[in-house]
VOBA-1610 file (N, C-alpha, C; in pm, whole numbers, padded with zeros to 5 digits, always signed):
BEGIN
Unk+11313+14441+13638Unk+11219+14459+13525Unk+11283+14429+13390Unk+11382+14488+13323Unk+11448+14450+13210Unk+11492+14280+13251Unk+11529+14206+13335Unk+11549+14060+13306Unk+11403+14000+13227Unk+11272+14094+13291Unk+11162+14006+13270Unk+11120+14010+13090Unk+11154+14140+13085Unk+11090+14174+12932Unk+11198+14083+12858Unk+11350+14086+12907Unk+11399+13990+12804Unk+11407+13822+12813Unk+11311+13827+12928Unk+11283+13679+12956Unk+11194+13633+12858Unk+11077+13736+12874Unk+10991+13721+12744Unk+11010+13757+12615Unk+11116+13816+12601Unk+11097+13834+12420Unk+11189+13715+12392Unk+11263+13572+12486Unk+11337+13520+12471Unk+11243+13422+12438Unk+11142+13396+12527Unk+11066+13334+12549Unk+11005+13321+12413Unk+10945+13432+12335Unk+10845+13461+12200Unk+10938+13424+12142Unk+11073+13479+12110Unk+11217+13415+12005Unk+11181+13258+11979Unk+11161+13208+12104Unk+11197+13069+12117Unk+11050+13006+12025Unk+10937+13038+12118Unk+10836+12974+12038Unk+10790+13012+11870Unk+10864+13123+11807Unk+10876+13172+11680Unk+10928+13073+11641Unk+11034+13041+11637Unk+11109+12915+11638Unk+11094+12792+11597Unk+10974+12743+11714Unk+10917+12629+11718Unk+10815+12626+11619Unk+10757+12802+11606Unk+10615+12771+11495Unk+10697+12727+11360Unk+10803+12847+11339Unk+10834+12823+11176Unk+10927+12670+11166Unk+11012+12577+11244Unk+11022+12429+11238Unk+10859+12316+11217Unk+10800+12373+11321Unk+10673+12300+11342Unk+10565+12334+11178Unk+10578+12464+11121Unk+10514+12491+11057Unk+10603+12394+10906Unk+10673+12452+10876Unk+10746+12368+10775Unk+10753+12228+10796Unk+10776+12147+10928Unk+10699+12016+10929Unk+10599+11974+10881Unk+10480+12048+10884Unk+10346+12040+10840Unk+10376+12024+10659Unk+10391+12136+10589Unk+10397+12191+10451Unk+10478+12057+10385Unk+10576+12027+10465Unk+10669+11892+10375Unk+10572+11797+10402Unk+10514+11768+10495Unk+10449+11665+10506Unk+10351+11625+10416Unk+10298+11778+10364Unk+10177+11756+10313Unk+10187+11763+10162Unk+10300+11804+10131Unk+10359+11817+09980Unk+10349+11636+09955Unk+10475+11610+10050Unk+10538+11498+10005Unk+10352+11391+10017Unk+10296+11389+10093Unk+10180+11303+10113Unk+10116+11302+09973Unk+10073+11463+09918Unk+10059+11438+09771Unk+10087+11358+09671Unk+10227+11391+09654Unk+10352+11371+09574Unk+10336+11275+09597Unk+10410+11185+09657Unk+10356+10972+09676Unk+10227+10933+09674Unk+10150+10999+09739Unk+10005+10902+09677Unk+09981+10940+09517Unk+10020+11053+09482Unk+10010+11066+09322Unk+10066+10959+09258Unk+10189+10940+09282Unk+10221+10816+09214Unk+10184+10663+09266Unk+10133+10694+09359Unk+10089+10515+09381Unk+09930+10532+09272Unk+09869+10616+09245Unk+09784+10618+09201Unk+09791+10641+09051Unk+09904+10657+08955Unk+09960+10641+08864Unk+09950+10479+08862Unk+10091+10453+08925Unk+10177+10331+08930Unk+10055+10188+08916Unk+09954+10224+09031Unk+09870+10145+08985Unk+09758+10122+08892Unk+09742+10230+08825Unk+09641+10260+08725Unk+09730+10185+08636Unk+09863+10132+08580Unk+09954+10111+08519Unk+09981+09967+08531Unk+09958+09963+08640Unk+09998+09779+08688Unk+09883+09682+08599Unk+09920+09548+08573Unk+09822+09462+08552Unk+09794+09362+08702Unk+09707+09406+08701Unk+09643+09337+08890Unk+09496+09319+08811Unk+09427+09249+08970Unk+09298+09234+08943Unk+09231+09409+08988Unk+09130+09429+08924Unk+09073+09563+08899Unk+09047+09592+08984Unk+08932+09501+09130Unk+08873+09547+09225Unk+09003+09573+09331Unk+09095+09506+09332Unk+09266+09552+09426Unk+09258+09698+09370Unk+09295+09665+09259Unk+09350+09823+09165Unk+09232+09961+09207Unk+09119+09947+09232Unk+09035+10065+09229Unk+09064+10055+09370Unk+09066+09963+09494Unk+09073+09979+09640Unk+09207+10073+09650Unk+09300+09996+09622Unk+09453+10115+09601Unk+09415+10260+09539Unk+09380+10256+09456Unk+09373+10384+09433Unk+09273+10498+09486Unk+09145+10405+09538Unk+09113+10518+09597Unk+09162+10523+09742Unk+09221+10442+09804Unk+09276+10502+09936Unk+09399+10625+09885Unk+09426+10610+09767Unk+09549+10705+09770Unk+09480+10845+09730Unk+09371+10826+09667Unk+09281+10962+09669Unk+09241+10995+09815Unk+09194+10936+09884Unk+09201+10982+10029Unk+09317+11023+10111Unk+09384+10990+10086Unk+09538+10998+10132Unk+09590+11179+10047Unk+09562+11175+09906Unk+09610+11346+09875Unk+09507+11416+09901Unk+09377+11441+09957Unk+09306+11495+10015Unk+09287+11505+10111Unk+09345+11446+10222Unk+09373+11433+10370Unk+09547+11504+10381Unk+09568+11467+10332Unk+09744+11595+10265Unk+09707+11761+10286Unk+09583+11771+10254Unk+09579+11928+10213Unk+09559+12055+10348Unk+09503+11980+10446Unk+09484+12024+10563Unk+09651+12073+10628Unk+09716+11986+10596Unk+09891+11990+10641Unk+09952+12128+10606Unk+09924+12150+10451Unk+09958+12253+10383Unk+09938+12359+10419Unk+09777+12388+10474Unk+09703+12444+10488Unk+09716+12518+10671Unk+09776+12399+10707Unk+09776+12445+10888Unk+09921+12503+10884Unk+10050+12439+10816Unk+10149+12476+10861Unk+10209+12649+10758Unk+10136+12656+10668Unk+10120+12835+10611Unk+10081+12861+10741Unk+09995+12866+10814Unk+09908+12905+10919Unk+09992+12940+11032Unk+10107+12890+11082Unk+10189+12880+11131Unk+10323+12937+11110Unk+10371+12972+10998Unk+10467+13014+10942Unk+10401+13230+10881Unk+10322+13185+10904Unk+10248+13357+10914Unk+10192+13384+11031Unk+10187+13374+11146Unk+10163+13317+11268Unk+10333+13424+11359Unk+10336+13521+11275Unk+10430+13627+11372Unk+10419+13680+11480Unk+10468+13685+11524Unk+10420+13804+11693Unk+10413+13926+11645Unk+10500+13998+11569Unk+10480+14150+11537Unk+10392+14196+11432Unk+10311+14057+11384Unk+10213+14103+11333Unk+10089+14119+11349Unk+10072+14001+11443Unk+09946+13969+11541Unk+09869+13875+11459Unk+09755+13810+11506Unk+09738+13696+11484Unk+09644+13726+11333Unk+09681+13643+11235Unk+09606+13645+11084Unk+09455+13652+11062Unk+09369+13722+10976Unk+09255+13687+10988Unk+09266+13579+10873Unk+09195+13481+10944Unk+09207+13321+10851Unk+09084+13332+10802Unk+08971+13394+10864Unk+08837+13412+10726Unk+08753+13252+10761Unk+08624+13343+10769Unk+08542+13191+10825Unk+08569+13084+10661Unk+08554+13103+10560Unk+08523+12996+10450Unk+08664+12947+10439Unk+08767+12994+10464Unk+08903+12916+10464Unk+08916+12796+10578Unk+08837+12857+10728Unk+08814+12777+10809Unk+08727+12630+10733Unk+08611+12693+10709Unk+08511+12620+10686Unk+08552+12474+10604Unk+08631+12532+10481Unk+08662+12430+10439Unk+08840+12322+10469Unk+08929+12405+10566Unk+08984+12343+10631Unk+08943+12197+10710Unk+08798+12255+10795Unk+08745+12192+10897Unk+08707+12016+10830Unk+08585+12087+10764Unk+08547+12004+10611Unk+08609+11832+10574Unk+08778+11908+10541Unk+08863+11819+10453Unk+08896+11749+10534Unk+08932+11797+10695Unk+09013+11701+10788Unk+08923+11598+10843Unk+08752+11632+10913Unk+08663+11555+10954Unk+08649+11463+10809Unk+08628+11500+10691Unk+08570+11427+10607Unk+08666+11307+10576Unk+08821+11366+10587Unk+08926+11233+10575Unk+08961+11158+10693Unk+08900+11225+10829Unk+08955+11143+10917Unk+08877+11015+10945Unk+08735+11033+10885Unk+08620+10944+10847Unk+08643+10834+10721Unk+08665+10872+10645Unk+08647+10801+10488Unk+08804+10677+10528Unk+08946+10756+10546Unk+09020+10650+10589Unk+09001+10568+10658Unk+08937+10566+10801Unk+08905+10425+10828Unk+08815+10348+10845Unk+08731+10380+10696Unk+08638+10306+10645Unk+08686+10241+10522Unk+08787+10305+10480Unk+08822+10181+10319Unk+08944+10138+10457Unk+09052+10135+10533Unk+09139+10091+10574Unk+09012+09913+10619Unk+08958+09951+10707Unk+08819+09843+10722Unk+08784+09781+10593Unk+08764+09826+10497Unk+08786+09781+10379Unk+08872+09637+10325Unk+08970+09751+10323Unk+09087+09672+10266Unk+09096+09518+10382Unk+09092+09530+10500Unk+09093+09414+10609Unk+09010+09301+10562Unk+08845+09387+10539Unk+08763+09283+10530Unk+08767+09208+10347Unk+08824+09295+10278Unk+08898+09201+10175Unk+08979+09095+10179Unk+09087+09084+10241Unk+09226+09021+10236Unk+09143+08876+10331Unk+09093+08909+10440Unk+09065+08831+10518Unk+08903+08710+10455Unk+08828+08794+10339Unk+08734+08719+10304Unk+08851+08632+10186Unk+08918+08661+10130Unk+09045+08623+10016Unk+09095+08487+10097Unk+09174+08509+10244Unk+09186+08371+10341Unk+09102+08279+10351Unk+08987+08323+10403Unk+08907+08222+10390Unk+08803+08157+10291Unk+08779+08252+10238Unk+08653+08156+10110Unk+08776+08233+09956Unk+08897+08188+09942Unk+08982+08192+09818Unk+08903+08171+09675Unk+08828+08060+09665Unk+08746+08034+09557Unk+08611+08118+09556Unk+08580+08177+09593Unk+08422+08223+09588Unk+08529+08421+09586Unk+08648+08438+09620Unk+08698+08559+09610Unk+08679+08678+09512Unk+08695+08572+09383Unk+08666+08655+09216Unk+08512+08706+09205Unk+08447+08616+09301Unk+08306+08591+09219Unk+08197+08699+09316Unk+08274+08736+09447Unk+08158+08811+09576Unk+08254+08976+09550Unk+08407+08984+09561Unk+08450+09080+09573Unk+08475+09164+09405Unk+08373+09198+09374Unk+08405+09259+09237Unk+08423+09407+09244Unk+08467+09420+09100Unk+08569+09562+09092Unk+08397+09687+09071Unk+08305+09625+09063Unk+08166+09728+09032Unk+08111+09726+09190Unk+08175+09647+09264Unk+08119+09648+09422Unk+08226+09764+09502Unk+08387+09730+09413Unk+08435+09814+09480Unk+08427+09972+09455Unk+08375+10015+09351Unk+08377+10129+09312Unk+08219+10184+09447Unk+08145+10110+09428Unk+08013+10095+09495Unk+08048+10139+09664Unk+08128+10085+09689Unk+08178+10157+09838Unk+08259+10231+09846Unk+08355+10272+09755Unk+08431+10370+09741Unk+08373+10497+09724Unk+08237+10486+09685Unk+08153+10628+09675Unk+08129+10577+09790Unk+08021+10518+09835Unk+07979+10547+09988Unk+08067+10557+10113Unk+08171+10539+10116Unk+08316+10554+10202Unk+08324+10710+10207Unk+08342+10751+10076Unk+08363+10915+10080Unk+08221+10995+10091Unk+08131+10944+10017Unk+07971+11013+10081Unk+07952+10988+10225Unk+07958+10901+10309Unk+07950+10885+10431Unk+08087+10939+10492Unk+08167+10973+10479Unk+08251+11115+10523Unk+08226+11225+10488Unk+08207+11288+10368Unk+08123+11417+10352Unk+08007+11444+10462Unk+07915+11313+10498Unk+07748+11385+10525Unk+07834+11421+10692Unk+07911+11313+10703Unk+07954+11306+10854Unk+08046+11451+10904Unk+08108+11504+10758Unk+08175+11631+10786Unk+08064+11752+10790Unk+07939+11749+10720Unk+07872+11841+10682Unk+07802+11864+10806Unk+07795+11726+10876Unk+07664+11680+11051Unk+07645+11831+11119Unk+07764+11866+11191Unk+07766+12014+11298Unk+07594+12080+11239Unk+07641+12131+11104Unk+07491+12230+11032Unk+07392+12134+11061Unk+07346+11966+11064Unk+07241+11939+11083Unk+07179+11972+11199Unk+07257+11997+11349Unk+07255+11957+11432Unk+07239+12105+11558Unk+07252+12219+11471Unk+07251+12331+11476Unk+07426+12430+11539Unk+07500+12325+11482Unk+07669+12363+11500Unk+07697+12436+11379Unk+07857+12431+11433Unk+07954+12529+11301Unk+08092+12507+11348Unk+08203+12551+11227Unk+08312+12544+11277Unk+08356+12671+11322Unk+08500+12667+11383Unk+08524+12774+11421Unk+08713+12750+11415Unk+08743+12822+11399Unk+08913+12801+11405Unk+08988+12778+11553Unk+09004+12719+11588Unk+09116+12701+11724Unk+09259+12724+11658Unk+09295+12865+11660Unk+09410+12917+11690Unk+09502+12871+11719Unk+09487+12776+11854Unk+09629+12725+11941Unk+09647+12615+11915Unk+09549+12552+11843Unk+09579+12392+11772Unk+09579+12407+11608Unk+09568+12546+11553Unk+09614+12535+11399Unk+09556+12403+11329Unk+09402+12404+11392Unk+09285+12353+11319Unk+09175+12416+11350Unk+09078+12354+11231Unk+08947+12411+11277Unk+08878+12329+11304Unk+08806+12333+11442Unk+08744+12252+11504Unk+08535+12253+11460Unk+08424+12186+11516Unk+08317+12211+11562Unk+08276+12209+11659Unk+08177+12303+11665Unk+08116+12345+11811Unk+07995+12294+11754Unk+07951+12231+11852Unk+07801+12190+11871Unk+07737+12217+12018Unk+07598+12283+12007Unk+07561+12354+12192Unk+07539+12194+12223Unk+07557+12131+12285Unk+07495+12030+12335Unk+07358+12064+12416Unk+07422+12175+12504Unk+07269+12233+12603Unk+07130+12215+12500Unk+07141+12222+12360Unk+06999+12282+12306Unk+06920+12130+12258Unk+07051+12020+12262Unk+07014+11903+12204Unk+06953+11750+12327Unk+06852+11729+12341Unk+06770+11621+12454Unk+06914+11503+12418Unk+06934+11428+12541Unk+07012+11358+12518Unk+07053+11217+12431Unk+06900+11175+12412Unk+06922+11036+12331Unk+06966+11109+12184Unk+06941+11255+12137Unk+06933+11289+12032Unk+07096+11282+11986Unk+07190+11321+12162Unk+07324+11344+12098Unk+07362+11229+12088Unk+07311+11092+12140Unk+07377+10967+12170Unk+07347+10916+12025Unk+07221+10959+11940Unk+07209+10911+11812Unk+07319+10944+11691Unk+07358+11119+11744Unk+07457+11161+11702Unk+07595+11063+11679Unk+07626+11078+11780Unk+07744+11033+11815Unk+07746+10851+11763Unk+07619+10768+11723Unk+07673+10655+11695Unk+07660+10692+11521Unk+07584+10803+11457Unk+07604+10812+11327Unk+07767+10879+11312Unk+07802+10981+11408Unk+07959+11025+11352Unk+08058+10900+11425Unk+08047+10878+11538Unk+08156+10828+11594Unk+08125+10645+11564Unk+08041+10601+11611Unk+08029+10460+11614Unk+08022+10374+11493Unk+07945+10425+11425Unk+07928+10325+11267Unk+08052+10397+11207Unk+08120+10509+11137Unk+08239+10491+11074Unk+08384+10509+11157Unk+08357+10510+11272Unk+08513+10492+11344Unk+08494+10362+11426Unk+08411+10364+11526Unk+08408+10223+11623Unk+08478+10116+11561Unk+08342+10112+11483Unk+08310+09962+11423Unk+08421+09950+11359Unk+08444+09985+11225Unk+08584+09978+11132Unk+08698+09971+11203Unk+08759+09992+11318Unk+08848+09948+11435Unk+08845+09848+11468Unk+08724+09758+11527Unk+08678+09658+11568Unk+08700+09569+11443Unk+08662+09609+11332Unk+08711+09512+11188Unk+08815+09475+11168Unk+08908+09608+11190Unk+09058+09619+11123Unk+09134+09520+11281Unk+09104+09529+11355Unk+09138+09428+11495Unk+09107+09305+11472Unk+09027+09253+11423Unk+08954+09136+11419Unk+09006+09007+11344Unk+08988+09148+11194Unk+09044+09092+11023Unk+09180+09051+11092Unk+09296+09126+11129Unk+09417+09124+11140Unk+09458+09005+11224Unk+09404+09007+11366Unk+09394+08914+11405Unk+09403+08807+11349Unk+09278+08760+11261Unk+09272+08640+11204Unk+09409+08600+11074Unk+09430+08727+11020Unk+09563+08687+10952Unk+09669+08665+11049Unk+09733+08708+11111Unk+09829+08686+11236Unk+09835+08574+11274Unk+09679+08467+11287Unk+09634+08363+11344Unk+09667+08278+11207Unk+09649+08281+11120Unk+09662+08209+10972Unk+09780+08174+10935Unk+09840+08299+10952Unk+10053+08279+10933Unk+10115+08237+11080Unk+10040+08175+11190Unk+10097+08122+11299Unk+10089+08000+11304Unk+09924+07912+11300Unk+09916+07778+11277Unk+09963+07732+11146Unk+09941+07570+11171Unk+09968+07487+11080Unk+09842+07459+11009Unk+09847+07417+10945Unk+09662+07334+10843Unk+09663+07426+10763Unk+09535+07419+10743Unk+09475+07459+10577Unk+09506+07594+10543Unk+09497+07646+10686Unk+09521+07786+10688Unk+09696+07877+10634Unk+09731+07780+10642Unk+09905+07815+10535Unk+09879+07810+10383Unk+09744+07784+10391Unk+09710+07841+10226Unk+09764+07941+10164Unk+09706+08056+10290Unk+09734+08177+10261Unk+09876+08241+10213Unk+09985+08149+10219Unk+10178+08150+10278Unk+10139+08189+10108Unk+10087+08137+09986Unk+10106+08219+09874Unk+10090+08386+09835Unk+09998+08416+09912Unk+09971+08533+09948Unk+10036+08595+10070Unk+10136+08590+10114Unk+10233+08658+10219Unk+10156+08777+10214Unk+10247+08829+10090Unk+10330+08963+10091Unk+10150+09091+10086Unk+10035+09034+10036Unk+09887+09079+10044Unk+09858+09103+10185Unk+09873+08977+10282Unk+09829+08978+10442Unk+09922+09077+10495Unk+10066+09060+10462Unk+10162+09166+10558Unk+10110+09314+10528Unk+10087+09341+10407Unk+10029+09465+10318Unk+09927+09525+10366Unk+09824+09435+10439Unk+09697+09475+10513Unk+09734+09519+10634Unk+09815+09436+10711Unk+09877+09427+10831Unk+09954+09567+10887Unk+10051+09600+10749Unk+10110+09686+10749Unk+10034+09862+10780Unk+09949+09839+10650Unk+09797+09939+10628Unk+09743+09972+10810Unk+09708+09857+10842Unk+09589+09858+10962Unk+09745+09922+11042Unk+09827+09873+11084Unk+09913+09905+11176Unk+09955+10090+11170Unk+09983+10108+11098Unk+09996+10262+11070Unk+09870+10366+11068Unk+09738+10301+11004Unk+09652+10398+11058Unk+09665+10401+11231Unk+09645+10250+11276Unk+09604+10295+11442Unk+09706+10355+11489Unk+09815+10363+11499Unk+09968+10430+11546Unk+09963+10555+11490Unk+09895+10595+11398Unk+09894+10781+11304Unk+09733+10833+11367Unk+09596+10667+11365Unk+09542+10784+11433Unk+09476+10747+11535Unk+09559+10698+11658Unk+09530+10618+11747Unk+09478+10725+11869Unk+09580+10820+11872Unk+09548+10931+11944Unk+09396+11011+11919Unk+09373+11016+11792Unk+09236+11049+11791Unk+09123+10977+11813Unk+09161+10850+11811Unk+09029+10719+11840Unk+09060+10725+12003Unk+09132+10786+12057Unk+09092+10776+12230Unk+09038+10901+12221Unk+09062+11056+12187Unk+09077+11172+12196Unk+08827+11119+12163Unk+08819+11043+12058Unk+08669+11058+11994Unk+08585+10949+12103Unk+08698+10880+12198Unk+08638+10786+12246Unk+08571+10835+12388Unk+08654+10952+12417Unk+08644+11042+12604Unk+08518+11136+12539Unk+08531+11147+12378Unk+08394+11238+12341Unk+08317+11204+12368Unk+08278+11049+12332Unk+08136+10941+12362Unk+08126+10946+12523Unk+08241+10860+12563Unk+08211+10879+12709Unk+08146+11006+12805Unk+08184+11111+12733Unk+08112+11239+12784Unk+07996+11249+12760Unk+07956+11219+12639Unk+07830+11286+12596Unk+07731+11182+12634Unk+07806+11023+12707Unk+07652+10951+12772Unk+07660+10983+12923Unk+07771+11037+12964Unk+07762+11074+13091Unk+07846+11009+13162Unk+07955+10931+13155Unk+08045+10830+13173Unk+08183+10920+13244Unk+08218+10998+13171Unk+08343+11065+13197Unk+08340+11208+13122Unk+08364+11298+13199Unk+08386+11487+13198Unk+08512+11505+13172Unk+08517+11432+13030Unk+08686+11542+12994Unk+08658+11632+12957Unk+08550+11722+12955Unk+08565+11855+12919Unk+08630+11952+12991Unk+08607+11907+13121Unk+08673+11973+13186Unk+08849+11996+13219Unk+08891+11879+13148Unk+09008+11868+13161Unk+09058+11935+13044Unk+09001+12007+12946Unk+09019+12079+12864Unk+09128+12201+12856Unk+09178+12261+12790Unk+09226+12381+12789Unk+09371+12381+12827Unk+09476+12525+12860Unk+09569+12502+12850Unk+09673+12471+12740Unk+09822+12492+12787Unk+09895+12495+12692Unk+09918+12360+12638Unk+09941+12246+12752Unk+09943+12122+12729Unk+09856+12042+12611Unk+09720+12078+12691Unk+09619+12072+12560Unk+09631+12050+12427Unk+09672+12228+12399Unk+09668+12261+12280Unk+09803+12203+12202Unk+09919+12202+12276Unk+10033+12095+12211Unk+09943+11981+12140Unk+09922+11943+12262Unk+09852+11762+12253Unk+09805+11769+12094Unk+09690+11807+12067Unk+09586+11847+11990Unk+09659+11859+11852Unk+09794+11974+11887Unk+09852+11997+11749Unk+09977+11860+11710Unk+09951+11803+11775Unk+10036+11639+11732Unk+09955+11548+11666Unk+09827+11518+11794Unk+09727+11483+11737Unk+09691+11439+11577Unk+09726+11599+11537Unk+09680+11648+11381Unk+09808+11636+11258Unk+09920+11627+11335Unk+09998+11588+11257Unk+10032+11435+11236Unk+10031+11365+11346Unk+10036+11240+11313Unk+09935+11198+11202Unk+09824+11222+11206Unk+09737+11199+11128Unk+09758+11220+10977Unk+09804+11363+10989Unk+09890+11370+10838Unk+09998+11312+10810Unk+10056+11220+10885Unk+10153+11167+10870Unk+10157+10986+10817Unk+10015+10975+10861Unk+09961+10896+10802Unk+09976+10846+10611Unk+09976+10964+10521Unk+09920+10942+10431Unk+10075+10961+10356Unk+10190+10975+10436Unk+10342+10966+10416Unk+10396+10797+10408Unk+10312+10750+10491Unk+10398+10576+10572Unk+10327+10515+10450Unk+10137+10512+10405Unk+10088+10410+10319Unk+10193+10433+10179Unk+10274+10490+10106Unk+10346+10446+09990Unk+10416+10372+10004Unk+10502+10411+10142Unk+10633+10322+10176Unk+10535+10162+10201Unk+10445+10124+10230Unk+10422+10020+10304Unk+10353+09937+10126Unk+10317+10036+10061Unk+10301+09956+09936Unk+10410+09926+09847Unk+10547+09983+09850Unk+10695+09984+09795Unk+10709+09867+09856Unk+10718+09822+09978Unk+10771+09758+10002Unk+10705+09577+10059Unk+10586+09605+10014Unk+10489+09499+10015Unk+10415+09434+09918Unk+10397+09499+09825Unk+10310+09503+09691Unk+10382+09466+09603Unk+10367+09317+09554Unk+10417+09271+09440Unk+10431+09345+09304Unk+10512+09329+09253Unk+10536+09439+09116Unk+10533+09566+09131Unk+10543+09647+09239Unk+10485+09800+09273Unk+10630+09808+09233Unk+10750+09796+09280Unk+10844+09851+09288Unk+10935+09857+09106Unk+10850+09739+09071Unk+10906+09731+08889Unk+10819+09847+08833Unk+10683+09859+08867Unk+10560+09961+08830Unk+10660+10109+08830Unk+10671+10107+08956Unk+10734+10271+08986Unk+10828+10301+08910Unk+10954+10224+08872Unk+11065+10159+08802Unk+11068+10233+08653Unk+10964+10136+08578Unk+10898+10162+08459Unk+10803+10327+08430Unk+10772+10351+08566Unk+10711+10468+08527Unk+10766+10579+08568Unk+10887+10603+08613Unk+11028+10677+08614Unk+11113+10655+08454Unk+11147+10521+08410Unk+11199+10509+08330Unk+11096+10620+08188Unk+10982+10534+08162Unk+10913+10630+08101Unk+10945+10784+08116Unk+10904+10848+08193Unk+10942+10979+08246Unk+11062+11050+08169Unk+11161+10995+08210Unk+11326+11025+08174Unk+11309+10951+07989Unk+11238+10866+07946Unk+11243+10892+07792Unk+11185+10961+07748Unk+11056+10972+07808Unk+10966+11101+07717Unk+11047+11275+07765Unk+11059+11266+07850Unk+11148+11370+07885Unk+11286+11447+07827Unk+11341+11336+07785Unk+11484+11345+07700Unk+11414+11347+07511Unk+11331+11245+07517Unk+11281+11295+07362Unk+11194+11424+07343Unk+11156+11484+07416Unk+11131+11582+07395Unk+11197+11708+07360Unk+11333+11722+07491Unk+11468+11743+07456Unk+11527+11771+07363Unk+11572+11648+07313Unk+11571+11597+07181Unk+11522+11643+07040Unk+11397+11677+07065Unk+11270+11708+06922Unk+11328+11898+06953Unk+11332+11915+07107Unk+11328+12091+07081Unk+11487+12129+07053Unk+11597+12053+07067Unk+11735+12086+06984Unk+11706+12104+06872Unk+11639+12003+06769Unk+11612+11977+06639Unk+11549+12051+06546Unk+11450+12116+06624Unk+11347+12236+06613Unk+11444+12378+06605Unk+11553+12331+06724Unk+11628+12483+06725Unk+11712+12527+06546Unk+11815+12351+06536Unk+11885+12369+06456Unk+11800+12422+06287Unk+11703+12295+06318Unk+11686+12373+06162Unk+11607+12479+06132Unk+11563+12572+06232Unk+11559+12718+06228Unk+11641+12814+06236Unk+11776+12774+06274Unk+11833+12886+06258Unk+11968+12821+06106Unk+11917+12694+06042Unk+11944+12665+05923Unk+11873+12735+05831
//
């Protein structure tokens, strides 16, 4: 009997452990996700580019520190998450709007990432007609509907007679929807307003678009047009490649959803468990991990970004030191 109890309190030691590493994974993640999209969203407000680039950049980086906040938010969750205290009351409206931020960003990103594809790739092929179809009042124009069509899509559960609810063992908050109460074409309508028009499709774009750049920087002909614009195509390339690898796991995880709900395949049943709930809590971090890789991929792709950042550090450290400066000056001739 005493091997067992100290099997288990070795056991709880251990996974304490894992929460407060796992939990502080989360919190840096979600700091630092801030922290760099803040400044790409500086840096480029700062740059001289064309406007409709400049508002696409920046609002993915607004999606990017609002998709950050869930990180923050799960790995506290985790790091208060004691055994001798027992489990936290997290409070439905903390849930609520946890739930909210993560559906609403896991939506809106890969609809401007689709975006950004079907830019670069209309830029390849019709170059001259580029200035004149892709304007900076069109891009603002989908940049609201990108994030309104993630909001309505986060808000859906309440249309539909759902709600969220906290899952504990995945340190998110999930929705429940009865399916039992809903006739079936009704959930299949569902499911192509949440799942199909802003995840499917925008996959199918970002595959497509990419493709065709891949195909552009391989042949010979007209299509080496593009060789002036490298470092734009790799930039897209780069973009599309890191969402599907950060949230690739959830586009199968939303894809066994569809399949269920037309009748195709019962992963529900394969549900539950510890495995699961690991799964689930990776799932959610990769995803936040997402909004860590897009700075690096604009540092190191994005013409002038790296003089931008440069200059707006340098700034920093002068206004910083003259300020300095003014409050020595202030000191001396007061106590003159």
């Amino acid at each position: 009997m005493p091997t067992v109890t100290s099997s288990r309190t070795a056991d709880a030691e251990l996974n304490f452990s894992i929460e407060i590493v796992w939990g502080s994974a989360h919190i840096i993640v979600g700091i630092f996700g801030i922290l760099l999209n803040t400044v790409v969203m500086v840096t480029y407000s700062r740059m001289n580019m064309r406007s409709m680039v400049k508002t696409l950049f920046i609002s993915m980086a607004k999606t990017d520190v609002i998709s950050s906040i869930p990180a923050i938010y799960s790995g506290t969750f985790m790091l208060c998450n004691r055994p001798n205290w027992g489990p936290p009351s997290i409070g439905y409206y903390p849930c609520l709007l946890f739930g909210i931020i993560f559906n609403w960003m896991s939506v809106t990103t890969p609809l401007y990432v689709a975006t950004c594809s079907l830019c670069r790739i209309y830029g390849i092929l019709k170059p001259l007609q580029y200035g004149i179809v892709i304007t900076n009042r069109r891009m603002v124009f989908i940049g609201v509907f990108n994030f309104s069509y993630g909001l309505i899509v986060a808000l859906s559960p309440y249309f539909v007679n759902g709600s969220y609810y906290f899952q504990k063992e995945w340190t998110i908050c999930d929705y429940f929807i009865d399916m039992t109460m809903m006739p079936r074409f009704l959930l299949i309508l569902y499911d192509v307003f949440t799942l199909i028009i802003p995840l499917f499709i925008p996959v199918l774009i970002m595959v497509a678009s990419n493709s065709i750049i891949v195909y552009g920087f391989l042949m010979k002909g007209e299509m080496l047009a593009v060789k002036r614009n490298n470092k734009a195509g790799i930039r897209v390339i780069c973009i599309t490649v890191n969402y599907l690898l950060c949230y690739g796991p959830w586009i199968i995880y939303y894809v066994s959803v569809f399949l269920d709900d037309i009748g195709v395949l019962a992963y529900h049943e394969e549900m539950g468990g510890t495995n699961w709930n690991y799964l689930m809590t990776w799932y959610a971090f990769a995803a936040y991990l997402n909004a860590n890789i897009n700075p690096i991929v604009h540092w190191y792709t994005t013409r002038g970004f790296k003089v931008a950042v440069q200059a707006l550090k340098a700034s920093f450290i002068t206004t910083h030191s003259s300020a300095r400066v003014a409050s020595r000056k202030t000191g001396e001739v007061n106590i003159s």
